[in-house]
C-alpha positions in Angstrom: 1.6 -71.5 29.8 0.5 -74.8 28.4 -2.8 -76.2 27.8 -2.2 -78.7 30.3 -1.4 -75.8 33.2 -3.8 -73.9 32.1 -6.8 -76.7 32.8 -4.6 -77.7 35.7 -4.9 -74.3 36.8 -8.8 -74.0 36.0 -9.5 -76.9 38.1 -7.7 -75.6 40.9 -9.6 -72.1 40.9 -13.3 -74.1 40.7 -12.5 -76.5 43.5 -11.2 -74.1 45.7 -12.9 -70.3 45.9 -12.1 -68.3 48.4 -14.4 -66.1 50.1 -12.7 -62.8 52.0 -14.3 -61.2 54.5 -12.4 -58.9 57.3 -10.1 -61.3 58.4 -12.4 -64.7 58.1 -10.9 -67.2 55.1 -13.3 -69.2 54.3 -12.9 -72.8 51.6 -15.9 -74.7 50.3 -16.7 -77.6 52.6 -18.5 -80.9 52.8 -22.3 -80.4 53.3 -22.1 -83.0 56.1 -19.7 -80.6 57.8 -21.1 -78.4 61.3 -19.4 -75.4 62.8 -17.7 -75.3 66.2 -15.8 -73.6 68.3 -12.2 -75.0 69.3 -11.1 -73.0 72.7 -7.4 -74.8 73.6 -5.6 -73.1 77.3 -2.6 -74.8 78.2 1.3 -74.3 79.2 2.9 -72.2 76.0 6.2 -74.3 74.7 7.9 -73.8 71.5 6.5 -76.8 69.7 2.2 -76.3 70.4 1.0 -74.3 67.5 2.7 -76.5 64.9 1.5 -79.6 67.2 -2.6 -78.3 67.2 -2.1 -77.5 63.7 -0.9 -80.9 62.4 -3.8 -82.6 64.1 -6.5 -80.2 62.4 -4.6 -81.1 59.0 -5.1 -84.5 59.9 -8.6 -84.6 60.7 -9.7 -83.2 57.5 -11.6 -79.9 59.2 -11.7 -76.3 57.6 -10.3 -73.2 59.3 -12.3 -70.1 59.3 -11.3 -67.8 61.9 -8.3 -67.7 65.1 -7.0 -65.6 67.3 -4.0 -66.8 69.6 -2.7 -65.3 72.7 0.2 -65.8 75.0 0.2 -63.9 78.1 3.2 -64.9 81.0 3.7 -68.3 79.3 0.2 -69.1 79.2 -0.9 -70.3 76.0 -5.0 -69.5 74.4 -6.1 -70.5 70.8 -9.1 -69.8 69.9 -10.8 -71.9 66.6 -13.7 -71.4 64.3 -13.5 -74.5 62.2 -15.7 -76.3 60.3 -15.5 -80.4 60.3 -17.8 -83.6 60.1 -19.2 -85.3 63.0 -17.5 -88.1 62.1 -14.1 -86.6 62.2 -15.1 -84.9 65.5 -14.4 -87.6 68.1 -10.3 -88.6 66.8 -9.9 -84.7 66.6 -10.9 -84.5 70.4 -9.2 -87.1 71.5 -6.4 -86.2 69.6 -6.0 -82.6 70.8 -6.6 -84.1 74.9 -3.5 -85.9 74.8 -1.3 -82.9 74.2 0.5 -82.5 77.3 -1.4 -79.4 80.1 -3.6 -78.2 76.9 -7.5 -78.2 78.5 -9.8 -78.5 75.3 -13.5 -76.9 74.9 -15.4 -77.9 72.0 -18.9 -76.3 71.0 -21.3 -76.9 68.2 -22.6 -74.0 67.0 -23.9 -74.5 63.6 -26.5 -72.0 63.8 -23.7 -69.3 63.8 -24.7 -66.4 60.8 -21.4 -64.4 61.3 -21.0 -60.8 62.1 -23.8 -58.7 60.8 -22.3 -55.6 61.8 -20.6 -53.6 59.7 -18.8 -50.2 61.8 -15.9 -51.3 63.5 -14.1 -48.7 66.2 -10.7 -48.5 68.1 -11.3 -47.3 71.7 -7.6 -46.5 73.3 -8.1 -46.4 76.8 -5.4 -44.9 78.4 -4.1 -44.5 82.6 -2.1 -45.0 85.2 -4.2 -47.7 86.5 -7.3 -49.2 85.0 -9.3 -51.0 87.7 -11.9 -53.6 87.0 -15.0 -51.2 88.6 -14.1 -49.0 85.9 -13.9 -51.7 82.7 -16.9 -53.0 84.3 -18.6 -49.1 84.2 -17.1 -48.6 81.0 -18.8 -51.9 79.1 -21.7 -51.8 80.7 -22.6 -48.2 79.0 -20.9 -49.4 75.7 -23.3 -52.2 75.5 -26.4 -50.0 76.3 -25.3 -48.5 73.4 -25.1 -51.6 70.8 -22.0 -51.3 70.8 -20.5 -54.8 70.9 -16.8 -55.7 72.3 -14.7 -58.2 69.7 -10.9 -57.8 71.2 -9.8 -55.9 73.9 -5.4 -56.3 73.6 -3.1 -54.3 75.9 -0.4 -52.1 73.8 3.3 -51.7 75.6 3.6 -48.9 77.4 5.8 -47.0 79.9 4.4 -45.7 83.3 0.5 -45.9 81.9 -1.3 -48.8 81.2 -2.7 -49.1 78.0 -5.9 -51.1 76.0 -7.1 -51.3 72.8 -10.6 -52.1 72.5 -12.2 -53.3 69.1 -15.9 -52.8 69.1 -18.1 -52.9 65.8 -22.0 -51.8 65.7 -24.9 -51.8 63.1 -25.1 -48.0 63.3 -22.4 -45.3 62.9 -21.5 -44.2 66.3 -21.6 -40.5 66.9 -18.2 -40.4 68.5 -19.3 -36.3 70.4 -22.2 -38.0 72.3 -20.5 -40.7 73.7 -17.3 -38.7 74.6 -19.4 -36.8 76.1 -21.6 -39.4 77.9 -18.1 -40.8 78.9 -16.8 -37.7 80.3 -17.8 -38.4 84.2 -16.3 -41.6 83.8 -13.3 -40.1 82.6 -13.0 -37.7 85.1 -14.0 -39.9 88.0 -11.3 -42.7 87.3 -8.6 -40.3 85.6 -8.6 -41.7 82.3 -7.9 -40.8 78.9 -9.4 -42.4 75.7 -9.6 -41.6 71.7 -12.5 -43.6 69.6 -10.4 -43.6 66.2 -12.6 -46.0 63.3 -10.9 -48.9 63.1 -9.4 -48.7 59.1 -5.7 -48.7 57.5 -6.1 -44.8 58.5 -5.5 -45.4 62.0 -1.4 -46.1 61.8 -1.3 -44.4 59.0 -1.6 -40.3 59.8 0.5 -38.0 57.4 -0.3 -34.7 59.4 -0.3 -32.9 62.6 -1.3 -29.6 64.1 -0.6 -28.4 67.3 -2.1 -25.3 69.1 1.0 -23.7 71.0 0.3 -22.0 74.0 -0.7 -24.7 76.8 -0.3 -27.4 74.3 3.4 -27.3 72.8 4.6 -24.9 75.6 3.7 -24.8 79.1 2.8 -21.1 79.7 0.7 -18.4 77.8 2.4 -15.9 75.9 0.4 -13.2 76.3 0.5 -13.1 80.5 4.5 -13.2 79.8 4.6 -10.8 77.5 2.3 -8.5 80.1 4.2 -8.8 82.4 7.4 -7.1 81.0 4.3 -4.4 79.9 3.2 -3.6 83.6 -0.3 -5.1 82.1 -0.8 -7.9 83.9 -3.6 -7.3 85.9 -5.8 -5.9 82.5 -4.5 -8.8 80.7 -6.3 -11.0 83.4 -9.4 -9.1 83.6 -9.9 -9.4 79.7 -9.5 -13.3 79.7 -12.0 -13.5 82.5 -14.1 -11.6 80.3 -13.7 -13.8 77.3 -14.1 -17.0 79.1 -17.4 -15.7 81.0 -18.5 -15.3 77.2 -18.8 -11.2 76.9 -15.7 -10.5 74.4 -15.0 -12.8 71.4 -11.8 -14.5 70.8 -10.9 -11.6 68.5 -12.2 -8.8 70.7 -10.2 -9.9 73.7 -7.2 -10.6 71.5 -7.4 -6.8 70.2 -7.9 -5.4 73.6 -4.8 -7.4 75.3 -2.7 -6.7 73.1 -3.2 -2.9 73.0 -2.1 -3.4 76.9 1.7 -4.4 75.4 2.4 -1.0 73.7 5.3 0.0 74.6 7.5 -3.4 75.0 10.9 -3.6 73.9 11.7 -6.1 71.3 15.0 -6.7 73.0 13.3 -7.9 76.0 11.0 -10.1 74.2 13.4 -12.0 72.3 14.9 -12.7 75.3 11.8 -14.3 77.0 11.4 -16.3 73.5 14.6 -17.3 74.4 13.3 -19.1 77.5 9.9 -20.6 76.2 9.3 -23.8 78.6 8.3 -26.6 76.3 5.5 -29.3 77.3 7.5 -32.4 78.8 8.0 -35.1 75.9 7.4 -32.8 72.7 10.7 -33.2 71.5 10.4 -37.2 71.6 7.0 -36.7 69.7 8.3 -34.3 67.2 11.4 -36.3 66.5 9.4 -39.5 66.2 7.0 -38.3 64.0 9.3 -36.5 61.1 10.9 -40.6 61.2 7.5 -41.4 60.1 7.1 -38.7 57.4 4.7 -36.7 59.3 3.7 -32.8 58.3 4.0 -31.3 61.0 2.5 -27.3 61.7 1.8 -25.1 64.8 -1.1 -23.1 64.3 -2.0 -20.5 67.0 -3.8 -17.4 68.8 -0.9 -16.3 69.6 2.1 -14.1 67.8 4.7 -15.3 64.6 7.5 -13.5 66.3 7.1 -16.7 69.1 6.1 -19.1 66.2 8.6 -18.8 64.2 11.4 -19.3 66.6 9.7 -22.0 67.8 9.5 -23.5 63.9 12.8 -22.9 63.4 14.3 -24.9 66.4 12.1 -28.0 65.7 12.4 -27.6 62.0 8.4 -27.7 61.7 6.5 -27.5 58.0 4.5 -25.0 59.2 3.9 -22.1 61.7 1.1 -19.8 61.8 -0.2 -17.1 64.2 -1.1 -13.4 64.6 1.8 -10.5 63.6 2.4 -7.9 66.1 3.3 -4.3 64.5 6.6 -3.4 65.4 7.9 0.0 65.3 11.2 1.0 66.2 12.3 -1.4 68.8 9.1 -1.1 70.3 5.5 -2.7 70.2 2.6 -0.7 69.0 -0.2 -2.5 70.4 -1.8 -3.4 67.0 -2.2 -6.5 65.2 -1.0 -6.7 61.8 -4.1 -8.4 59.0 -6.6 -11.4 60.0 -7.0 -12.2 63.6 -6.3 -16.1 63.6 -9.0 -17.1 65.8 -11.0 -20.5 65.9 -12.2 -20.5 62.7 -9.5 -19.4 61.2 -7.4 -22.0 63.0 -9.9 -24.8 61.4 -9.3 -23.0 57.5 -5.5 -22.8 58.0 -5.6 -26.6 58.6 -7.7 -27.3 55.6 -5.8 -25.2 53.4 -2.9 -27.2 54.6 -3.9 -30.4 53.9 -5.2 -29.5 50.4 -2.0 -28.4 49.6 -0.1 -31.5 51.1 -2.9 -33.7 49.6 -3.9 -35.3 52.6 -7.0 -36.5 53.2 -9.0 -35.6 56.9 -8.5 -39.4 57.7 -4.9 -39.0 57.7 -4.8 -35.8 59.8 -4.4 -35.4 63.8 -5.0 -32.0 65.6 -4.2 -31.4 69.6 -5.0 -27.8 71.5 -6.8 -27.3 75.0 -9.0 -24.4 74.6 -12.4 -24.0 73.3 -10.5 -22.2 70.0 -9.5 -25.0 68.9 -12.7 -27.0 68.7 -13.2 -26.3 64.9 -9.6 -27.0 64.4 -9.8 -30.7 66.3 -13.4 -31.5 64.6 -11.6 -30.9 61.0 -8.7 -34.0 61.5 -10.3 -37.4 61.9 -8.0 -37.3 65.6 -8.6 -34.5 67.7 -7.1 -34.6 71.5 -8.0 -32.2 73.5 -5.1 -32.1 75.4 -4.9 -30.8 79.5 -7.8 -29.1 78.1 -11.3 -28.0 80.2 -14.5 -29.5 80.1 -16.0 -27.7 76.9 -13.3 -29.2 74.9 -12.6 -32.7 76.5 -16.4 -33.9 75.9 -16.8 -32.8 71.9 -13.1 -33.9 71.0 -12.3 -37.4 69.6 -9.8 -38.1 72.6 -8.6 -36.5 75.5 -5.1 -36.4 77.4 -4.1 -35.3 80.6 -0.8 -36.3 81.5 2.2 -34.2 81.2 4.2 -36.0 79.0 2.9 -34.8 75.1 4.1 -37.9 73.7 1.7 -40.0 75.5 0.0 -39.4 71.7 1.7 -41.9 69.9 -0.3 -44.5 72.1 -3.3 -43.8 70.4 -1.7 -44.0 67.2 -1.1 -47.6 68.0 2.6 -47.2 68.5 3.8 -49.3 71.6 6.0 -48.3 74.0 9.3 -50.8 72.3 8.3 -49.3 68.7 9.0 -45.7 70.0 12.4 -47.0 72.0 13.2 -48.6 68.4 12.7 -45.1 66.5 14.3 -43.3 69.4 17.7 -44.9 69.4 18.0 -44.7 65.7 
């Protein structure tokens, strides 16, 4: 480079420093310059943009932040630029005689920018999202500072779907408000996941899936009992468990001792027959496209695991080993009990070994054993899950269809349709 370039190129770097912050560009300007805000609504047509844009270039003003919109051929721009009074009066009048554009033009010099420095996804997700519940739904986000920037719809098919940007001063601690949300939730039927809003978000590398209830639609276990004549102990055991007077791994030992006797023969062939949650395929299918890990990690027994990993050709699969003995089942439990805990370690050691970080990892199940497992991955979903889990985890969802998850991965409903007909 010559000399000549090079103090050409010196210049050109003093006179012009630009100052990143999130998505605001900001160039040096005239001290005489003041700050408004340009709002522009009109009639969308081909030709507007490059129109507005040519009459800002013209009147000498300096863009710092905008955010367009077109919604059913209505056009919305939205301007923070900075400009001098003198400039202001042509650029008005200039801008009013584009044809069905309304202008709104407001000082506001005294603007300090955005002090805050958390930012946060909220997906809401339903079949229909009615203003009583937006309204219910901001009023107890602003109670607690937490201040709306965007809220965008995001495709989708049969649900509708909104993405809602808020940012605070303080680090929101994402368990109380799910759980200060959860009436809300439950009252107007709707699902949400509060994700931080970082390059993390789009960009998860790993999934685990609890299997009974979540990836299939039945319980194991009660199957399996019933080919063992034990269904009625099996019952009483759970009831037990869930009224909190067995452990996970007490009941587990004590069911299981109720299948002695079952014919492997039999079993296979009610493997055979597993009903699988409505739209798992889809997800799974979509999500090896995108290079996800993808693992089943469960309560439940490897002889049902592993059939299941082999059909979907999953990474992983991981559950408790039933002792087989001729033909038959013992009743026994073969090494560690995988229990909720465990559940939580397996997924760690997985993503140690894969090198992913916790921000890049997404776990679903919909019992209380899987808490530790959904508080380890930076997105948890409790998924058709009861009330213990729904108001800790980081999202909930309740429709049928499993691959209602990709919507609060950000994926809209014509980027699945794209990776689906490949």
């Amino acid at each position: 480079m010559s000399q000549m370039m090079k103090a050409n190129m010196k210049q050109i770097l003093n006179e012009t420093d630009l100052q990143h912050s999130g998505k605001t560009f900001v160039q040096p300007v005239s001290s005489n310059q003041s700050k408004f805000l340009l709002n522009l609504q009109g009639t969308d047509r081909e030709t507007l943009l490059e129109q507005v844009f040519s009459i800002l270039e013209r009147s000498r003003s300096t863009l710092n932040q905008m955010h367009q919109q077109t919604l059913q051929g209505h056009f919305s721009l939205l301007l923070l630029i900075e400009i001098e009074e003198k400039e202001l009066v042509g650029l008005k009048s200039d801008l009013e005689k584009l044809d069905s554009v309304k202008v709104d033009l407001h000082n506001i010099s005294e603007f300090s920018g955005d002090s805050n420095r958390h930012s946060y996804i909220l997906t809401l997700l339903g079949k229909g999202i009615p203003p009583q519940l937006l309204n219910s739904l901001l009023m107890h986000l602003r109670s607690q500072n937490l201040r709306v920037k965007s809220i965008s719809p995001l495709e989708a098919d049969g649900v509708q779907v909104f993405e809602i940007k808020l940012v605070a001063n303080l680090p929101v601690v994402r368990q109380q408000l799910m759980s200060e949300l959860l009436e809300l939730r439950m009252q107007h039927q709707l699902d949400l996941a509060l994700q931080p809003d970082n390059l993390f978000r789009r960009n998860k590398r790993l999934i685990f899936l609890d299997a009974d209830k979540t990836f299939i639609q039945c319980e194991m276990i009660d199957e399996i009992s019933r080919l063992a004549g034990s269904e009625e102990k099996v019952r009483k055991i759970t009831t037990q468990a869930m009224n909190g007077e067995l452990d996970f791994r007490e009941s587990l030992i004590q069911r299981v001792e109720t299948l002695k006797g079952v014919r492997m023969s039999d079993l296979q062939r009610l493997i055979l027959n597993i009903p699988y949650t409505p739209g798992v395929e889809r997800l799974i299918r979509i999500l090896k496209m995108l290079g996800y890990k993808i693992g089943i990690v469960s309560g439940g027994f490897s002889i049902v695991i592993d059939h299941i990993r082999s059909r979907f050709d999953l990474d992983y699969g991981l559950a408790n080993t039933l002792e087989i003995k001729n033909g038959f089942l013992t009743g026994r439990i073969l090494g560690d009990v995988i229990d909720g805990p465990m559940k939580a370690h397996l997924l760690r050691e997985v993503s140690l070994r894969e090198k992913i970080p916790a921000e890049q990892v997404i776990a679903v199940g919909d019992g209380a054993n899987d808490l530790e497992m959904l508080s380890e991955a930076s997105l948890g979903i409790a998924f058709n899950a009861n009330r213990f889990l729904r108001e800790r985890a980081a999202g909930s969802l309740s429709l049928p269809n499993l691959d209602a998850l990709l919507y609060f991965l950000g994926i809209p409903r014509n980027e699945v349709e794209t990776l689906d007909n490949r």
